[in-house]
PAPAFI-317952 format. One line per 2 residues: number of its first residue (from 1); their letters; for each residue x, y, z negated of C-alpha. Coordinates in Angstrom, 3 decimals. Layout:
<lumdrens>
NUM> A> X,Y,Z | ...
</lumdrens>
This chain:
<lumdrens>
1> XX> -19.369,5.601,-5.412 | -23.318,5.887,-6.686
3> XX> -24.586,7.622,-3.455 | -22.343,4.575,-0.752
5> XX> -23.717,2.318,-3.708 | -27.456,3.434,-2.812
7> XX> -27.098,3.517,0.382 | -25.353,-0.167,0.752
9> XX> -27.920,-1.217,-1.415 | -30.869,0.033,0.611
11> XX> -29.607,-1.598,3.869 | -29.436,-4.672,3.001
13> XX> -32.404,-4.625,0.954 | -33.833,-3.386,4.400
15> XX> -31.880,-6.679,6.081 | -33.973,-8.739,4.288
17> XX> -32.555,-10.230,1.205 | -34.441,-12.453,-0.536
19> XX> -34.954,-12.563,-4.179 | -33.175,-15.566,-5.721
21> XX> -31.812,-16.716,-9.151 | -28.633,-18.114,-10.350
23> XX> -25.311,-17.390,-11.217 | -21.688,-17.431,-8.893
25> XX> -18.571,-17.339,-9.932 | -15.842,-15.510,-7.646
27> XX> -12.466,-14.842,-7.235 | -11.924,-11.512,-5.482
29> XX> -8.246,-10.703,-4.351 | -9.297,-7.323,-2.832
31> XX> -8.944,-3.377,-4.338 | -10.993,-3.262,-7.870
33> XX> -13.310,-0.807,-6.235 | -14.660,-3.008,-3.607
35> XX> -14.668,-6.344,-5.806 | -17.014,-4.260,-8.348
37> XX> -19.377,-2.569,-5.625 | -19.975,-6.173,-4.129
39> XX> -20.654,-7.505,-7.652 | -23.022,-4.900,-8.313
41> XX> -24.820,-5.047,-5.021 | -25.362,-9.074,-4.842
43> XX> -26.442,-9.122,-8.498 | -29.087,-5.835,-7.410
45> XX> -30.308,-7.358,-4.146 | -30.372,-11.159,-4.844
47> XX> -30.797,-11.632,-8.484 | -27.558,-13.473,-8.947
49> XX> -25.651,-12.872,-11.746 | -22.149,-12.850,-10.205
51> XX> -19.400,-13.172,-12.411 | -16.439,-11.545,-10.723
53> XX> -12.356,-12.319,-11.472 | -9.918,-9.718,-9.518
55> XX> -6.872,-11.793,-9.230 | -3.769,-11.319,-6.000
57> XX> -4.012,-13.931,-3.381 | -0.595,-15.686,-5.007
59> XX> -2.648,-15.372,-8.832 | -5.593,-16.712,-7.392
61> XX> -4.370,-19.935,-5.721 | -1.939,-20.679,-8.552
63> XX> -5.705,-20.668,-10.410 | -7.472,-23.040,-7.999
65> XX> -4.177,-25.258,-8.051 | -4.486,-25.627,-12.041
67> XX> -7.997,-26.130,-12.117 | -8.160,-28.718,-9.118
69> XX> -9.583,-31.163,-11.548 | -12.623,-29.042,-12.970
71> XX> -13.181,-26.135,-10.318 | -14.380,-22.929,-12.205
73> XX> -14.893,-21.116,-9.682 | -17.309,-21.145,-6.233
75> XX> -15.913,-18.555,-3.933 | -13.008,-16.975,-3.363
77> XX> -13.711,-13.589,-1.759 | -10.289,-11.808,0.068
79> XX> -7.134,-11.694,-0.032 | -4.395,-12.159,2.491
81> XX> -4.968,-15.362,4.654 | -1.977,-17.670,4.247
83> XX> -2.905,-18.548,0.927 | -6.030,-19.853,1.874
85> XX> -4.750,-22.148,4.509 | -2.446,-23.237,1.768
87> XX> -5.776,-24.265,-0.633 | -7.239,-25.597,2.677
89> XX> -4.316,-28.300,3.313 | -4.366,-28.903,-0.425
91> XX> -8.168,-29.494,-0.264 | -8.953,-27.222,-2.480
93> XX> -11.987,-25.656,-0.226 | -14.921,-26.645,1.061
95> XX> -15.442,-27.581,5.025 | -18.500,-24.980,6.215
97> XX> -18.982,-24.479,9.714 | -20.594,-21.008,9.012
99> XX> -23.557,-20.295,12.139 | -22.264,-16.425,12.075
101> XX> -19.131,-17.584,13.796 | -19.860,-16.687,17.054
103> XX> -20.064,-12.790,15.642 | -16.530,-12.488,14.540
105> XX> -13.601,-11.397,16.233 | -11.538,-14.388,17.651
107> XX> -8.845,-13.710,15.354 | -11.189,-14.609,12.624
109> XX> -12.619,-17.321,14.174 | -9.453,-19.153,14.935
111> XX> -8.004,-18.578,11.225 | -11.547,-20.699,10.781
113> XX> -10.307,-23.282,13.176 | -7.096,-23.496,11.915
115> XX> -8.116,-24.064,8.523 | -10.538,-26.728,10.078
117> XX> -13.371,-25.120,8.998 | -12.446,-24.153,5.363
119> XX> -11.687,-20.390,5.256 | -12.562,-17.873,7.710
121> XX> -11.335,-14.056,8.440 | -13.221,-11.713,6.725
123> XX> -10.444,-8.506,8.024 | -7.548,-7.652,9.269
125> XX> -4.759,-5.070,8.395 | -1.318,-4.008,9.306
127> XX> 1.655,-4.145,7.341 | 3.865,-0.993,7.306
129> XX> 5.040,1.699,4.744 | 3.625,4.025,2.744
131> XX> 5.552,7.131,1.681 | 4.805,10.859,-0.666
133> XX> 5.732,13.681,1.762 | 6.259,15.972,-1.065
135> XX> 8.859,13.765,-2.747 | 10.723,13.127,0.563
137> XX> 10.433,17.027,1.401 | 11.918,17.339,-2.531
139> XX> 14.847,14.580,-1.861 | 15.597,15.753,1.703
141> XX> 14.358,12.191,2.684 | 13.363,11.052,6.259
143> XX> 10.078,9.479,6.683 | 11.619,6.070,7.840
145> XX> 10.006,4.526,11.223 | 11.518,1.052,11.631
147> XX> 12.727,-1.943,9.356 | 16.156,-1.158,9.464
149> XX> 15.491,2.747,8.089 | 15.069,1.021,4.996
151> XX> 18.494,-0.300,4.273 | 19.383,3.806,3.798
153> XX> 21.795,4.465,1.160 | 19.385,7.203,0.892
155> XX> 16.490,4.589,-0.155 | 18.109,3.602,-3.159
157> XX> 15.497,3.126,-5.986 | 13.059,5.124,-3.886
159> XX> 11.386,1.588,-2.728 | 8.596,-0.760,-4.110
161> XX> 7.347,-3.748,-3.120 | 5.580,-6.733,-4.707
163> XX> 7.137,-9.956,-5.537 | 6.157,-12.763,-2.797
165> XX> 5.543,-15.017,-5.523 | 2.070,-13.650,-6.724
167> XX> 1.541,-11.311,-3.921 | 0.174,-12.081,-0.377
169> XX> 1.022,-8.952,0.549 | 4.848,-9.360,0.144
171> XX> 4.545,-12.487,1.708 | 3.289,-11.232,4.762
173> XX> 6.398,-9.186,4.617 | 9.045,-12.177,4.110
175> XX> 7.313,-14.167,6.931 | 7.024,-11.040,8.967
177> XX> 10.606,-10.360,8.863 | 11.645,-14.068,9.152
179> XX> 9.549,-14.133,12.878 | 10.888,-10.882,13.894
181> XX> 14.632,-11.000,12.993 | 15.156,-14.638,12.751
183> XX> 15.320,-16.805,9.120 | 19.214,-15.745,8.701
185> XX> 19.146,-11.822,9.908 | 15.897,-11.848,8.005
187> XX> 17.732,-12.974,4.268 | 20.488,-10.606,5.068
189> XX> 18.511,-8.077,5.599 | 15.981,-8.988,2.544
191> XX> 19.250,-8.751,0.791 | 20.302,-5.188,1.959
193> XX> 16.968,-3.996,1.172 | 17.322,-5.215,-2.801
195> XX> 19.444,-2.922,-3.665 | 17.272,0.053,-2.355
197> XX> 14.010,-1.505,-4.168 | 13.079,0.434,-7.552
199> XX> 11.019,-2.549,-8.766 | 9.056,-5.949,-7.601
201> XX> 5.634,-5.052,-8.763 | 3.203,-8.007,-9.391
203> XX> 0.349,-6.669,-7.208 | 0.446,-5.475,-3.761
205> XX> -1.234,-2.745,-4.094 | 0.921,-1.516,-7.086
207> XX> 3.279,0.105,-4.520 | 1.459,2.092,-2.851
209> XX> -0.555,3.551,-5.740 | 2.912,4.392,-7.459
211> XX> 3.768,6.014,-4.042 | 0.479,8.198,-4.380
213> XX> 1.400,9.140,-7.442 | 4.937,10.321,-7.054
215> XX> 6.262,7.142,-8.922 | 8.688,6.302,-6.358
217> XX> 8.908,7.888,-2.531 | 8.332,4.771,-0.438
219> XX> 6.322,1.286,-0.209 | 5.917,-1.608,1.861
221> XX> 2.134,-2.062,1.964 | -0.901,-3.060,4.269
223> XX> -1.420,0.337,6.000 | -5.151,0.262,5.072
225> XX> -4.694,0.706,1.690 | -3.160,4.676,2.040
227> XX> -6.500,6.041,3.234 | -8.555,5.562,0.036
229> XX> -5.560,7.069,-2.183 | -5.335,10.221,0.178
231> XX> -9.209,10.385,-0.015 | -8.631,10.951,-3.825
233> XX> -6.877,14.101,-3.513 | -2.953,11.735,-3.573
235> XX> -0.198,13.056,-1.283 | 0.451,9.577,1.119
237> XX> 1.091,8.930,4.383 | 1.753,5.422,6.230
239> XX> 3.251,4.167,9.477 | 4.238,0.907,11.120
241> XX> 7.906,-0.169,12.180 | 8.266,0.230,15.701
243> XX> 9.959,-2.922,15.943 | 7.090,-4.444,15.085
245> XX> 5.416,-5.892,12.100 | 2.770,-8.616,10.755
247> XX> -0.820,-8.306,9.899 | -2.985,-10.116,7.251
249> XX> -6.327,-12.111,8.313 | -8.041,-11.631,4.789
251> XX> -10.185,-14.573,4.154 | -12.783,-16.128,2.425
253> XX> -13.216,-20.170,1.070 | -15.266,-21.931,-0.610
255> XX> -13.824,-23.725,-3.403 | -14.744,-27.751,-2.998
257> XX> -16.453,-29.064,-6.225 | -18.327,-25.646,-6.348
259> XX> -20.546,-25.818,-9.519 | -23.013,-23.150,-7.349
261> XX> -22.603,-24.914,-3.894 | -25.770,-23.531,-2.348
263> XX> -25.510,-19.898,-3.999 | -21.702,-20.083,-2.446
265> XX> -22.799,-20.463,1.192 | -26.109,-17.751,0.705
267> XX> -23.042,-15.221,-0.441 | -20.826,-16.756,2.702
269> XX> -23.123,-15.570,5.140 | -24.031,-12.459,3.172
271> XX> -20.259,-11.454,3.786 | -20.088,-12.085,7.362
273> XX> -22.900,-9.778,7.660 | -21.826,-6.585,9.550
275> XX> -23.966,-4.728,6.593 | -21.774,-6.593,4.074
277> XX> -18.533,-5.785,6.067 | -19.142,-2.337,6.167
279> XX> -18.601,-1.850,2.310 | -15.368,-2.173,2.481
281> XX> -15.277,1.695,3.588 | -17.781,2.695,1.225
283> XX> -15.747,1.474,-1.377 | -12.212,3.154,0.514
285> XX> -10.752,0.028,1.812 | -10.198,0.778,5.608
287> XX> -9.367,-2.809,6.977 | -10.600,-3.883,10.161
289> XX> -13.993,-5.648,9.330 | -14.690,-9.591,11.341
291> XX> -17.922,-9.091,12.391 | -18.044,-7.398,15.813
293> XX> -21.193,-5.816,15.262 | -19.490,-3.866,11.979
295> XX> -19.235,-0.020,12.279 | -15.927,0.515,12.308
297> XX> -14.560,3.686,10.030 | -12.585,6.232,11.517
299> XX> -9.689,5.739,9.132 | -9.169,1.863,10.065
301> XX> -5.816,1.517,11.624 | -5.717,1.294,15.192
303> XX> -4.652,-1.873,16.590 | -4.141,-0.784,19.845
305> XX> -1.056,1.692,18.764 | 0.510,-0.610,16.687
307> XX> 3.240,-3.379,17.518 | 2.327,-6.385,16.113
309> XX> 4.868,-9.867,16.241 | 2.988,-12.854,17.633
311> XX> 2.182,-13.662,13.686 | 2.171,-17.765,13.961
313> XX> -0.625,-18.428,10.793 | -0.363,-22.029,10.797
315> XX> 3.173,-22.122,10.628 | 3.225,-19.737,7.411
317> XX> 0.157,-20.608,6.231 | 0.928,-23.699,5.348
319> XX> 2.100,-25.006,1.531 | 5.746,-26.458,1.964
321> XX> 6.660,-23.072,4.061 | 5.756,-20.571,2.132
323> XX> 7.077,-22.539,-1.648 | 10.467,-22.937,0.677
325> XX> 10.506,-19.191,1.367 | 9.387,-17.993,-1.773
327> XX> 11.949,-19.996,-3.332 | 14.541,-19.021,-1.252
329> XX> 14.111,-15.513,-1.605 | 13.819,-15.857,-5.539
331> XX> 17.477,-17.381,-5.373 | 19.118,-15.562,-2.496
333> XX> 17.565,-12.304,-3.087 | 15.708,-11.875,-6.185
335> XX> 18.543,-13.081,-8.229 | 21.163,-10.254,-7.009
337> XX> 22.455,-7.017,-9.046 | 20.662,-3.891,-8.354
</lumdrens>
């Protein structure tokens, strides 16, 4: 992490930042690793002191909800994207028209539209499954390839997956599941798949990691997070369902009342800067990065062999949805024997 830390450094020194004072206070609802290289990096190339809170997408809002009144924080930094447009139509961010726009991708750009101007997509990444070849080679497992390989008497307690309550990540996957099968098939199947799950972890990244380390065979996680375990040495593999699956827009908001307004949009525009996007590699996150002009790791995902559902963002993005589904699954779903 020093010698990407160096080298992240030096390029955007060599971009130009100027030296400024000051604090910021951020949420960041990506991987720890990334959240503490971007602290480190603002604080060494702008003289901000940045004071950094890793919290899920789900954690994070819940946060901004409470402290609606007297907003401790300036930025929130990642994170899958519904959530956002949920503190956008609760007015819980700030309307910026960033000028650096016109560089993203135009799936970014219209999760900025949608929002009216008060997120914007900062990446993109597929959901799918992660699995441990060795412990399926042990249990004489199949690698499963669609949604309904899942619902395998042979999956019992062999699957993790977060809890849609403080996780965007298993959000994405109740939404997902509700536009591909249909709200009914989609409960029914939520409901075959509970007795197969070994626990609801609170993160969405928890899965995965206990896949990597032979805690339990299979997860339902965003595809770019297997990369950076396997790069440590971990035995994991992912794939997408070939019926198809969702993908999140991580985002990015300023939070409205912003104690640092002005050191909030210098650190907006920092992160829509392709040198900016590009740490998400260095620190083993292998999303697809906004800005166009981003180098684009070889371990990203590839979009183009992946089916993706015509994800409707606006529809699940917004507030009264998602409490209705969350609720739902925590009474139809959640509440069952395992």
């Amino acid at each position: 992490m020093k010698k990407c830390l160096v080298a992240v450094v030096a390029a955007l020194c060599a971009g130009g930042a100027s030296a400024q004072e000051g604090t910021l206070n951020v949420i960041c609802s990506v991987q720890a690793e990334w959240c503490n290289m971007i602290q480190t990096v603002y604080a060494r190339t702008t003289g901000v002191k940045v004071n950094m809170s890793l919290k899920g997408s789900g954690e994070a809002l819940a946060q901004l909800i409470a402290e609606k009144a007297n907003p401790k924080t300036d930025i929130w930094f990642g994170g899958t994207g519904d959530p956002h447009l949920q503190a956008a139509e609760q007015d819980l961010s700030l309307e910026y028209k960033s000028p650096s726009l016109p560089q993203l991708h135009g799936w970014a750009q219209q999760q900025a539209a949608q929002s009216k101007y008060k997120t914007v997509g900062i990446y993109s990444g597929p959901l799918g499954f992660g699995y441990n070849p060795e412990l399926l080679a042990k249990k004489k497992l199949a690698v499963p390839k669609t949604w309904a390989d899942l619902l395998k008497p042979d999956y019992k307690n062999e699957i993790q997956v977060a809890n849609p309550a403080s996780s965007g990540t298993a959000y994405t996957m109740v939404a997902t599941l509700v536009q591909l099968m249909g709200e009914d098939k989609a409960f029914d199947y939520m409901k075959g798949l509970h007795k197969n799950i070994q626990t609801y972890t609170r993160s969405g990244t928890g899965p995965i990691k206990a896949v990597a380390r032979g805690e339990t065979s299979l997860s339902i996680s965003f595809v770019h997070d297997g990369p950076g375990e396997k790069m440590q040495g971990f035995p994991v593999e992912t794939i997408t369902p070939t019926e198809g699956t969702g993908a999140e827009i991580g985002s990015m908001s300023i939070i409205k009342g912003a104690r640092n307004l002005e050191a909030a949009k210098k650190f907006y525009e920092w992160a829509l800067s392709p040198a900016a996007q590009e740490m998400g590699a260095a620190a083993k996150q292998f999303q697809l990065p906004s800005n166009k002009s981003a180098k684009v790791d070889p371990r990203v995902p590839d979009f183009k062999k992946i089916k993706f559902i015509d994800y409707d963002y606006a529809k699940y993005g917004a507030s009264a949805e998602r409490r209705r589904l969350i609720a739902k699954w925590e009474k139809e779903v959640n509440s069952l024997p395992r």
